[in-house]
C-alpha positions as CSV (number, residue, x, y, z in Angstrom):
1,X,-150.1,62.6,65.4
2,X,-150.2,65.9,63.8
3,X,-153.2,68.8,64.0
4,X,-154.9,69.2,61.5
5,X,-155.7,72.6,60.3
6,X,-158.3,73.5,57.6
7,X,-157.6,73.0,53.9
8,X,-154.8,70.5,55.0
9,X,-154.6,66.9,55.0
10,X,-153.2,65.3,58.1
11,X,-149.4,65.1,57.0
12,X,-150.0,69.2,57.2
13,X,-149.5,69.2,53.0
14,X,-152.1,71.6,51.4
15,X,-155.4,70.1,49.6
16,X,-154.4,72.6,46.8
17,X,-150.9,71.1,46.3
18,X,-151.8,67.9,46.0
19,X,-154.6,68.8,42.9
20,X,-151.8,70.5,41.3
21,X,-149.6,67.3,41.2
22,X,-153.1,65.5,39.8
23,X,-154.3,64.0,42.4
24,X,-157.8,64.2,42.9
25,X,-158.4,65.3,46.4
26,X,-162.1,65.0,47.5
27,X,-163.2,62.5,49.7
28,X,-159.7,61.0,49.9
29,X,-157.5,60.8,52.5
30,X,-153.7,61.7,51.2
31,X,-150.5,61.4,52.6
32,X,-147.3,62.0,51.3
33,X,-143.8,61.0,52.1
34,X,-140.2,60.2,51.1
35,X,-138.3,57.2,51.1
36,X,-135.6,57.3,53.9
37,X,-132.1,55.5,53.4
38,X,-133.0,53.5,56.4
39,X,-135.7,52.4,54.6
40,X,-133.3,50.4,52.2
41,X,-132.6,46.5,52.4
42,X,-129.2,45.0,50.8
43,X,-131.5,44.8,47.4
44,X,-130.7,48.2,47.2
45,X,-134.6,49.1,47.3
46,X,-137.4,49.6,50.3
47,X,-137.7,46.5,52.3
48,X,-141.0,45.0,52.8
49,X,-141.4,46.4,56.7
50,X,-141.2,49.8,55.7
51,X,-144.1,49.9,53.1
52,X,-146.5,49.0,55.7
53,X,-144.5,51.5,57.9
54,X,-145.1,54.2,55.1
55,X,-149.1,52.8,55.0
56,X,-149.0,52.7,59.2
57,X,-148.1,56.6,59.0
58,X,-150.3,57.2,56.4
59,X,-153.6,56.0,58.7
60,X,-152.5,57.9,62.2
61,X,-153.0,61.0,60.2
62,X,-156.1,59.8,58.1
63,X,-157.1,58.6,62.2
64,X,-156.6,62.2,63.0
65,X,-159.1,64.0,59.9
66,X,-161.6,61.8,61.2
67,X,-161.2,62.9,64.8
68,X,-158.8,60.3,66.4
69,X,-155.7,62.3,67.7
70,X,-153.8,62.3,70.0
71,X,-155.4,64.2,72.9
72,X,-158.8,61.9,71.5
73,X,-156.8,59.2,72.6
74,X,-155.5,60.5,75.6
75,X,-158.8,61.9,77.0
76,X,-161.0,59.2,75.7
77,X,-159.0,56.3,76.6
78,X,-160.0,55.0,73.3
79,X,-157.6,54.1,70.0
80,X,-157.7,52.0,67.3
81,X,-155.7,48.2,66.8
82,X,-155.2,46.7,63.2
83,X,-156.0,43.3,63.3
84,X,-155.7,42.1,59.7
85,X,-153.7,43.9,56.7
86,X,-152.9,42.4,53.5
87,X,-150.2,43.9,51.3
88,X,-149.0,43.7,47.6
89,X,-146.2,45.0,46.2
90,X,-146.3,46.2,42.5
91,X,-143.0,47.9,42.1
92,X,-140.2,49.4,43.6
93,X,-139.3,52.4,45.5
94,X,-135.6,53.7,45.8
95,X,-134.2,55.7,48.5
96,X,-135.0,59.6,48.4
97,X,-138.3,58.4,46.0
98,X,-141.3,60.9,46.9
99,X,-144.4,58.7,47.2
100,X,-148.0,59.3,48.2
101,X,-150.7,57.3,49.6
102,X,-154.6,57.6,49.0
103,X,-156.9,55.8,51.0
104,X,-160.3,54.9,51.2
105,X,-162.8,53.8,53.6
106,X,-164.7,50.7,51.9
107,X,-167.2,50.0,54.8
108,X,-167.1,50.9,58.4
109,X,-169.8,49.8,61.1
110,X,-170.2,50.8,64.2
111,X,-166.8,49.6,65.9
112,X,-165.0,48.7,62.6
113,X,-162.8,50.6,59.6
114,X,-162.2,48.3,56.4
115,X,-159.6,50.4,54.6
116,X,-157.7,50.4,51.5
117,X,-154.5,52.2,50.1
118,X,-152.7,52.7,47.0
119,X,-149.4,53.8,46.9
120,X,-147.9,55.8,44.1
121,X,-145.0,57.6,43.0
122,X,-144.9,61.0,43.0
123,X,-145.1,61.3,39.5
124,X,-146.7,58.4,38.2
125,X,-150.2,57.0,38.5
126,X,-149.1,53.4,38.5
127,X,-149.5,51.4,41.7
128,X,-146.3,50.7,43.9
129,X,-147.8,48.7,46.6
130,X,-151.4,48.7,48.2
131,X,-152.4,47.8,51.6
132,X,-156.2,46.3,52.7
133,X,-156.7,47.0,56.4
134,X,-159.4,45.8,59.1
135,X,-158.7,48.4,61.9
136,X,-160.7,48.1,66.0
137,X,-162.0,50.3,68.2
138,X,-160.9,50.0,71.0
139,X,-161.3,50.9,74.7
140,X,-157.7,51.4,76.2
141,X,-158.8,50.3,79.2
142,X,-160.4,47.6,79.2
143,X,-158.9,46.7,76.3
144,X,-161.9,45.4,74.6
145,X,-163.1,46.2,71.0
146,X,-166.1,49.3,71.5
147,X,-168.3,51.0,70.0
148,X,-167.4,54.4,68.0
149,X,-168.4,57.6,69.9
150,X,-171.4,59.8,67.8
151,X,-168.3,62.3,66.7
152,X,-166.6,59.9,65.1
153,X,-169.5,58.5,63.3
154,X,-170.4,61.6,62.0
155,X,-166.9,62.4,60.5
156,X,-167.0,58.7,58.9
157,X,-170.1,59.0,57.5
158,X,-169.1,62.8,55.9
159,X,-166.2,61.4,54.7
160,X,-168.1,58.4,53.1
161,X,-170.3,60.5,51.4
162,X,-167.2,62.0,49.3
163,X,-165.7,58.5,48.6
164,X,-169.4,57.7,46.5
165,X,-167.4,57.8,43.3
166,X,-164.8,55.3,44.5
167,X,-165.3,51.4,43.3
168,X,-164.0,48.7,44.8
169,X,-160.7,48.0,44.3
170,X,-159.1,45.5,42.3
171,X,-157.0,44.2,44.9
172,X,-159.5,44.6,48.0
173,X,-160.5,40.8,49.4
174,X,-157.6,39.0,47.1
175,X,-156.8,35.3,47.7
176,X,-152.8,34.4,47.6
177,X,-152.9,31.9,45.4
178,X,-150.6,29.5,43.0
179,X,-152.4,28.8,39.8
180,X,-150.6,25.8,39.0
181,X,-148.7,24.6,42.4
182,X,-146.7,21.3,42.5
183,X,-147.2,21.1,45.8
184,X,-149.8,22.6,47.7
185,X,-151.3,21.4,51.3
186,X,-154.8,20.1,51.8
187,X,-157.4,22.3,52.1
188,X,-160.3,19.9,52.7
């Protein structure tokens, strides 16, 4: 995880920047990044793994504007585990593609993050891929979920009060469904 400095996000790219390139900054959590020839399947396009990869990256610095880092983790013996994600992917990305991620906290309690995140093209404002995320507190330790220190709570609740403007997402809490299957298992 990187420092983060003042007027940066956690990828170390300046707030300013990102406004230029459109993207509305406040209250969000931004991270940008490039698509890496390893990154490419035999489809000749990013494979599946990487997008939550390039969403994975994306939270350990979003973990680290809210205060957990790296010497957090170390001192308080404390992290955070993802225990559900569900992805969708809208388009694709090719290799050297710039790409950036904004997230936002839907709800939080007081050992809990419910996040989404919307990938995007550099240039364009239609959605590559999102990710919906249920992310843990947890004590390294003992390895049991626990409760957020005050801190922490404080920085998720500033940052909250920035995301007011968001709505929910579209596709936060999606089913997988077929519409018309011609087979499909019992679900009674």
């Amino acid at each position: 995880m990187s420092k983060v400095e003042k007027g940066y996000t956690g990828y170390g790219l300046p707030l300013e920047e990102l406004s230029q390139e459109g993207v509305d900054c406040e209250g969000l959590f931004i991270y940008k990044g490039d698509v890496l020839p390893e990154w490419i399947d035999m489809n000749g396009h990013m494979n599946v793994a990487y997008y939550v990869r390039a969403f994975d990256l994306a939270i350990d610095k979003h973990w680290a504007e809210i205060g957990v880092t790296q010497e957090y983790i170390e001192k308080q013996q404390c992290s955070t585990f993802s225990v559900e994600c569900h992805i969708t992917y809208q388009n694709e990305m090719k290799v050297k593609e710039k790409y950036y991620i904004v997230s936002q906290i839907l709800a939080y309690d007081e050992k809990r993050i419910h996040l989404f995140q919307n990938m995007f093209k550099k240039d364009d404002k239609d959605i590559v891929a999102t990710a919906e995320w249920m992310n843990l507190h947890v004590n390294l330790e003992t390895r049991k979920v626990s409760p957020w220190p005050p801190d922490i709570l404080i920085s998720l609740q500033d940052k909250v009060k920035l995301q007011e403007r968001m709505s929910w997402p579209d596709e936060a809490g999606k089913k997988m469904s077929i519409k018309q299957p011609i087979y499909q298992i019992n679900t009674d």
